[in-house]
VOGU-815199 format. One line per 5 residues: number of its first residue (from 0); their letters; for each residue x, y, z of N, C-alpha, C. Coordinates in Angstrom, 1 decimal. Example, Ala and Ser with C-alpha at 12.3 -4.5 7.8 and 13.67 -1.06 7.14 Angstrom:
! residues 2
0 = as = 13.2/-5.7/7.8/12.3/-4.5/7.8/13.2/-3.3/7.8 ~ 12.8/-2.2/7.1/13.7/-1.1/7.1/12.9/0.0/7.9
This chain:
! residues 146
0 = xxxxx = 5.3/-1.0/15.8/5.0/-0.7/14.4/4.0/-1.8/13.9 ~ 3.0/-1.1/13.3/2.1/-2.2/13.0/2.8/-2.6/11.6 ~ 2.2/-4.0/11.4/1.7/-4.9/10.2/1.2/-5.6/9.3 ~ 0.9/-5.9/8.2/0.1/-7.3/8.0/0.0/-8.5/8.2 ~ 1.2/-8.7/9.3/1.7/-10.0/9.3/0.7/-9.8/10.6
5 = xxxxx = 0.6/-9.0/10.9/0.2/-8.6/13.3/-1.3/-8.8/12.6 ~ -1.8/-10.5/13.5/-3.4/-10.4/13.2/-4.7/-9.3/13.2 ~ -3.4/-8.4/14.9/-4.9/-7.8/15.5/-4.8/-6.5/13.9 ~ -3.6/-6.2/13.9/-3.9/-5.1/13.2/-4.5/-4.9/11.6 ~ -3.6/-6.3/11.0/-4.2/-6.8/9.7/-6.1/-6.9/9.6
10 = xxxxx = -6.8/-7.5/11.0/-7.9/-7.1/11.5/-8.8/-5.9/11.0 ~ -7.4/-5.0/11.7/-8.4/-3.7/11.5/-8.4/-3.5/10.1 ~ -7.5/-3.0/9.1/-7.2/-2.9/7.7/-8.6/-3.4/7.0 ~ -8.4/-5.1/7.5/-9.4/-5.8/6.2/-11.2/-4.8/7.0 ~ -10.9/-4.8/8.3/-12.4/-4.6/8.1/-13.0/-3.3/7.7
15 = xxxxx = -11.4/-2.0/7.8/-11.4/-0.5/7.5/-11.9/-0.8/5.5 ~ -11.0/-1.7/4.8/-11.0/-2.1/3.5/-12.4/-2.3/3.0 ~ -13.5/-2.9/3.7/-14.9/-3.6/4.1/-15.4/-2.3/3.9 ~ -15.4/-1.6/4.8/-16.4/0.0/5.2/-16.0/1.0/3.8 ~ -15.0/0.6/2.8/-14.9/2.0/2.0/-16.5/1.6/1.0
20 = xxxxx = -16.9/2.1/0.8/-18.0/2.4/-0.6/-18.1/3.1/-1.6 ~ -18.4/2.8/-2.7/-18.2/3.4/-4.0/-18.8/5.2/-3.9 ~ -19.1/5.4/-3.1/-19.7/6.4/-3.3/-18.9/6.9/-1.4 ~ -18.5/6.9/-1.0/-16.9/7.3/0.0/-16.6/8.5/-0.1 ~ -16.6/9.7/0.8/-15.7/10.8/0.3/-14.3/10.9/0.8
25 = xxxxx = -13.7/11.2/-0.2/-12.5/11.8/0.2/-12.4/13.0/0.9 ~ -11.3/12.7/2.3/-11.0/14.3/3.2/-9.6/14.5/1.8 ~ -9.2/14.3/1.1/-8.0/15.1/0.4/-7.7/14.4/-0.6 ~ -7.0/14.9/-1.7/-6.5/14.3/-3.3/-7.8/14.4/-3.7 ~ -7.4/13.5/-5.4/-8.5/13.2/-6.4/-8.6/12.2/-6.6
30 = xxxxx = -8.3/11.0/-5.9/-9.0/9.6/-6.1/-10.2/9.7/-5.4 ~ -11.0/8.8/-6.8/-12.3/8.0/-5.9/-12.0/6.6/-5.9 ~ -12.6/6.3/-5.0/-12.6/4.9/-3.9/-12.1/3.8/-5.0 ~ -12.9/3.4/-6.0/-11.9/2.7/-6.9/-10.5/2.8/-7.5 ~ -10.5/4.0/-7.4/-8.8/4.4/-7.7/-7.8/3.9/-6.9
35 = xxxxx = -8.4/4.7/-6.1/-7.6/4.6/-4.4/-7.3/2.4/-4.0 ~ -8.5/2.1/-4.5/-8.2/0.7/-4.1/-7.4/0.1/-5.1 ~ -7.3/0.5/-6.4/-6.4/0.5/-7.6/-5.3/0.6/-7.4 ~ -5.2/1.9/-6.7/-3.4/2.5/-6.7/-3.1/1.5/-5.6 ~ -3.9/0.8/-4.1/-3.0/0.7/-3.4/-2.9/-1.0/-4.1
40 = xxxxx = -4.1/-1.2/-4.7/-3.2/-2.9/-5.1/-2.1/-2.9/-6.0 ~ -1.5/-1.9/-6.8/-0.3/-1.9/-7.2/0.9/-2.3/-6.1 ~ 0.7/-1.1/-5.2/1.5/-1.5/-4.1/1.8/-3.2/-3.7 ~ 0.4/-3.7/-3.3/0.4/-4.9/-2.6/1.2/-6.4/-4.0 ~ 0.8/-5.8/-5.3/1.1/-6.8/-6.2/2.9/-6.4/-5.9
45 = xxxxx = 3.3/-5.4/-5.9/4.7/-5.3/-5.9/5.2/-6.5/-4.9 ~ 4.7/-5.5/-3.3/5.3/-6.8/-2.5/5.2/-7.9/-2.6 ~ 4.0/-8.6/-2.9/4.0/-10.1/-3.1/4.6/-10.6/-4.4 ~ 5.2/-9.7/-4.6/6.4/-10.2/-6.5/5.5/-10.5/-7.2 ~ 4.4/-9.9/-7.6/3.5/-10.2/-8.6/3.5/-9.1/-9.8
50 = xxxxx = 4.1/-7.6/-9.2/4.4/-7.0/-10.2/5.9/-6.2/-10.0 ~ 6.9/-6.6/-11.5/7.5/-5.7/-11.3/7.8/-4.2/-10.8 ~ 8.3/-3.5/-10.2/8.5/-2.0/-10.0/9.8/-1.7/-10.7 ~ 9.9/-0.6/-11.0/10.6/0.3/-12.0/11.3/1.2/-11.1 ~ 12.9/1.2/-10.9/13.8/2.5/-10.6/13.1/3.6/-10.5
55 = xxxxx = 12.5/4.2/-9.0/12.1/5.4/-9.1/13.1/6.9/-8.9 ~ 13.9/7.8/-9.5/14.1/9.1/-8.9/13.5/9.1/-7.5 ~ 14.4/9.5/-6.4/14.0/10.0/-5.2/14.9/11.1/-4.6 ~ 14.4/11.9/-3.8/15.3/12.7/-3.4/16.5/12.6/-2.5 ~ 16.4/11.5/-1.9/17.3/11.0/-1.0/17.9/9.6/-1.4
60 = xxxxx = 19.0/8.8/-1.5/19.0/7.7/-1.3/18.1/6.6/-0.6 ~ 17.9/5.4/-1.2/16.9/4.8/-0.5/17.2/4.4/1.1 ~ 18.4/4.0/1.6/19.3/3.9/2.7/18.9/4.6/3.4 ~ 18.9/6.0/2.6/18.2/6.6/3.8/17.2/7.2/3.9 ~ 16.3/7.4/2.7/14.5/7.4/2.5/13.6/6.4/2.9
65 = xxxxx = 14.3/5.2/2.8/13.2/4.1/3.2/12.9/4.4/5.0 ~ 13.8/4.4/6.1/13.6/4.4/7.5/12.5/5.3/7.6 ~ 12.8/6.3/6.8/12.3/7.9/6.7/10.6/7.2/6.5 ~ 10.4/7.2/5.5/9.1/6.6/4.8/8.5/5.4/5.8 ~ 9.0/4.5/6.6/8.4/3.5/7.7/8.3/4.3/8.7
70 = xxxxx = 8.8/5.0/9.4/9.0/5.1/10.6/8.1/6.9/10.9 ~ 7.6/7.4/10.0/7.1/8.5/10.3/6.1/9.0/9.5 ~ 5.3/9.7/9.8/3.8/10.2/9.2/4.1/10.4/8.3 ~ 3.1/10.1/6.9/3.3/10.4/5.5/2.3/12.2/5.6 ~ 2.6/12.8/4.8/2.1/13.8/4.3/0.4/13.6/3.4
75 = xxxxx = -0.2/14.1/3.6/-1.4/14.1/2.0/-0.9/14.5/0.6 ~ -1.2/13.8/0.3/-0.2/14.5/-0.6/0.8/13.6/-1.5 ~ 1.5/12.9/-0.6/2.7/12.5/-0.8/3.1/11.7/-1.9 ~ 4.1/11.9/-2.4/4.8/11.7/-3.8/4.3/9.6/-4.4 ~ 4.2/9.8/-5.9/4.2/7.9/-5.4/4.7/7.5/-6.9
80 = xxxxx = 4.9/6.3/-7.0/5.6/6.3/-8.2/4.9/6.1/-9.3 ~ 5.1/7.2/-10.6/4.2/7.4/-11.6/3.0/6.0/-12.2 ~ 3.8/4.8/-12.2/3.0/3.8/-12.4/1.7/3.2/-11.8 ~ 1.7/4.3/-10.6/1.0/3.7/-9.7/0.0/4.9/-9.6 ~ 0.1/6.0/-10.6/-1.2/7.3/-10.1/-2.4/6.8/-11.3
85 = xxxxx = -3.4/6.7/-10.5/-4.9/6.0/-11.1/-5.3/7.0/-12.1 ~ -5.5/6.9/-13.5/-5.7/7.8/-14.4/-6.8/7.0/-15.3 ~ -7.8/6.1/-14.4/-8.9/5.9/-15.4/-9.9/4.9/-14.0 ~ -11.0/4.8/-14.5/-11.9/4.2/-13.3/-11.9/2.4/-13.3 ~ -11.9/1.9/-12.5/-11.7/0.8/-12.3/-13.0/0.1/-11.3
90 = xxxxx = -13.3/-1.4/-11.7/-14.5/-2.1/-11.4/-14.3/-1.8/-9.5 ~ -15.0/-1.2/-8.8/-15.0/-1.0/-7.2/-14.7/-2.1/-6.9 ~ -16.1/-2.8/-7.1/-16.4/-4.5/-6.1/-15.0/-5.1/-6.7 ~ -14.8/-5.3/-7.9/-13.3/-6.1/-8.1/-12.3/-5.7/-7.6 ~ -11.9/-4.4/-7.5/-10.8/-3.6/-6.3/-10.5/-4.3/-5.4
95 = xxxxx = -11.9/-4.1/-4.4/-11.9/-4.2/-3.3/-11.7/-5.4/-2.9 ~ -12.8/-6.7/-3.6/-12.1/-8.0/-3.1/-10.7/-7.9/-3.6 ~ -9.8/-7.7/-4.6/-8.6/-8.4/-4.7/-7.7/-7.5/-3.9 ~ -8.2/-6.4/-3.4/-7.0/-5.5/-2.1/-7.1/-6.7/-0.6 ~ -8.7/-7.1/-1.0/-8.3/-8.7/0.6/-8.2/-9.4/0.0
100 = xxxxx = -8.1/-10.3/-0.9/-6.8/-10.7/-1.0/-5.6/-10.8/-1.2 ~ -5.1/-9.3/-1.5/-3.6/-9.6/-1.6/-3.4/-9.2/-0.3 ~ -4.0/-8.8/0.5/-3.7/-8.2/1.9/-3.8/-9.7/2.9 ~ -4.3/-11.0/1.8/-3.8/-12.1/2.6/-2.9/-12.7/2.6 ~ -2.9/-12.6/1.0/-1.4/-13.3/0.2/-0.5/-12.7/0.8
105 = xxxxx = 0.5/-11.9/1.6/1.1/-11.1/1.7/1.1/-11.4/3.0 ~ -0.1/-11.3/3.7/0.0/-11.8/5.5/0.6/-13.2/5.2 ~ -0.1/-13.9/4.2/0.7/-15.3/4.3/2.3/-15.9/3.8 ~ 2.7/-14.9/3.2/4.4/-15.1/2.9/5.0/-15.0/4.1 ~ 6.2/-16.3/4.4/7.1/-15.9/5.7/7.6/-14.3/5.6
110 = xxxxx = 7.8/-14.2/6.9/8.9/-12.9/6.8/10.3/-13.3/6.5 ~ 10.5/-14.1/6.5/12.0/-14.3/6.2/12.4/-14.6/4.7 ~ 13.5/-14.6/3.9/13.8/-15.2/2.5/13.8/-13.7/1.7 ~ 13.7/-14.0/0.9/14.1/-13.3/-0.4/13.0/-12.5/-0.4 ~ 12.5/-11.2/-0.7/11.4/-10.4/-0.9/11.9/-9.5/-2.0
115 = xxxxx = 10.5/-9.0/-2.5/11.7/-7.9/-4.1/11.9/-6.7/-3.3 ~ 12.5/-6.4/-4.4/12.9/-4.9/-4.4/12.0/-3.9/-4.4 ~ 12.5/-2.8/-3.9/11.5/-1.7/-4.2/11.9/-0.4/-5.2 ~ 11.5/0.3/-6.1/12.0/1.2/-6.7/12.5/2.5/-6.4 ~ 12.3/2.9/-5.0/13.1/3.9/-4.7/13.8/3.5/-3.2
120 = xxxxx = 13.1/2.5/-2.7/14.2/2.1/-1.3/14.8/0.9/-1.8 ~ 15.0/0.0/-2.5/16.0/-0.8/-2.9/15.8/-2.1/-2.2 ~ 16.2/-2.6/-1.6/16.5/-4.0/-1.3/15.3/-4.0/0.5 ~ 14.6/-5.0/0.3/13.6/-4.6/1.2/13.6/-5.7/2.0 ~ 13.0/-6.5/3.6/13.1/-7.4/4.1/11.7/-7.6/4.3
125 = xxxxx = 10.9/-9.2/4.6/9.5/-9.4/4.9/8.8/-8.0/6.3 ~ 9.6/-8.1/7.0/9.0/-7.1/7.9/8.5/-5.4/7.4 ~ 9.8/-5.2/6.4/9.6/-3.4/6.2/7.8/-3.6/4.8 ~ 8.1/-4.5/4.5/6.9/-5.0/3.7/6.0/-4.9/3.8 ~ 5.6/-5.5/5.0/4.8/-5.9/5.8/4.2/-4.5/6.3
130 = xxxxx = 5.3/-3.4/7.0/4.9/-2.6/7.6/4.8/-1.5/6.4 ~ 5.4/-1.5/5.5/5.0/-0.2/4.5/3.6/-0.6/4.1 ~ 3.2/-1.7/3.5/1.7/-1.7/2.8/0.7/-1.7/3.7 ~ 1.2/-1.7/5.2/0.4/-1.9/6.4/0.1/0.2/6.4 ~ 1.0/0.9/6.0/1.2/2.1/6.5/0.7/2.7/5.0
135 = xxxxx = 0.9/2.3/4.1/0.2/2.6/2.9/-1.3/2.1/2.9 ~ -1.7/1.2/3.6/-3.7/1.0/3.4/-3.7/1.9/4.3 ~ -3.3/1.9/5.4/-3.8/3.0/6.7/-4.2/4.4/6.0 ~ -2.9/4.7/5.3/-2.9/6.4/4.8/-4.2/6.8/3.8 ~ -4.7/5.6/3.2/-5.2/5.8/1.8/-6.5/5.6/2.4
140 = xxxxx = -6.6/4.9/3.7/-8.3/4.3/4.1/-8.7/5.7/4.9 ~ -7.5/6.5/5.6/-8.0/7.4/6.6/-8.4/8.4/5.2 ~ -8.0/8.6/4.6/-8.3/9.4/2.7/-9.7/9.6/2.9 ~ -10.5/8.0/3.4/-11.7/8.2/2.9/-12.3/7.8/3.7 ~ -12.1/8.5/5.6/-12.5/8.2/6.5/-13.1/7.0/6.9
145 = x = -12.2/6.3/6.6/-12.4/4.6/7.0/-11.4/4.1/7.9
């Protein structure tokens, strides 16, 4: 399972991150490339405890949503927590650098210790972290054939 923490793969990410352009199509949804880099640095501020997250409603308990959510293909589509759907345009170039860096800050926290919480899977460890925002840039870069 890949990472951010795994060089080679954090590799690919930052340089897939590199190739998106303001002007990028999307294969699916309604973000454009600024959005998209918007929504995912919510994500990345969560992990690195820079922003709170909010109790999301889920269909499942998180116990047993979160394995569900790491361990298998996301849909297009797929559900995300209201705070995080992009509902206005945002600076590209500023996006983009601060998605590499929090995609360092984030490589650079131990895996081990305290990590926050998540709002619909609950109590999270450096690794599942690691590998969700690793599986959240993937999902959102292949978006925009990157």
């Amino acid at each position: 399972m890949a990472t951010l923490h795994d060089t080679h793969a954090r590799g690919g990410i930052v340089a897939r991150i590199r190739s998106v352009r303001p002007d990028s199509i999307r294969q699916w949804g309604t973000m454009s490339p600024d959005r998209m880099l918007w929504h995912v640095n919510q994500g990345l501020l969560v992990a690195v405890g820079r922003l709170p997250m909010a109790k999301i409603p889920a269909p499942l308990p998180g116990f047993l949503l979160k394995p569900l959510v790491l361990n298998l293909p996301w849909p297009k589509g797929a559900p995300t927590a209201p705070e995080f759907v992009a509902r206005e345009d945002h600076d590209f170039a500023a996006e983009q650098q601060q998605c590499l860096q929090l995609v360092a800050e984030l490589a650079g926290l131990p895996l081990t210790g305290e990590w926050p919480r998540h709002g619909a899977f609950g109590p999270m460890t450096g690794p599942q972290w690691s590998r969700l925002e690793h599986k959240h840039l993937d999902h959102h870069l292949r978006q925009f054939s990157a």
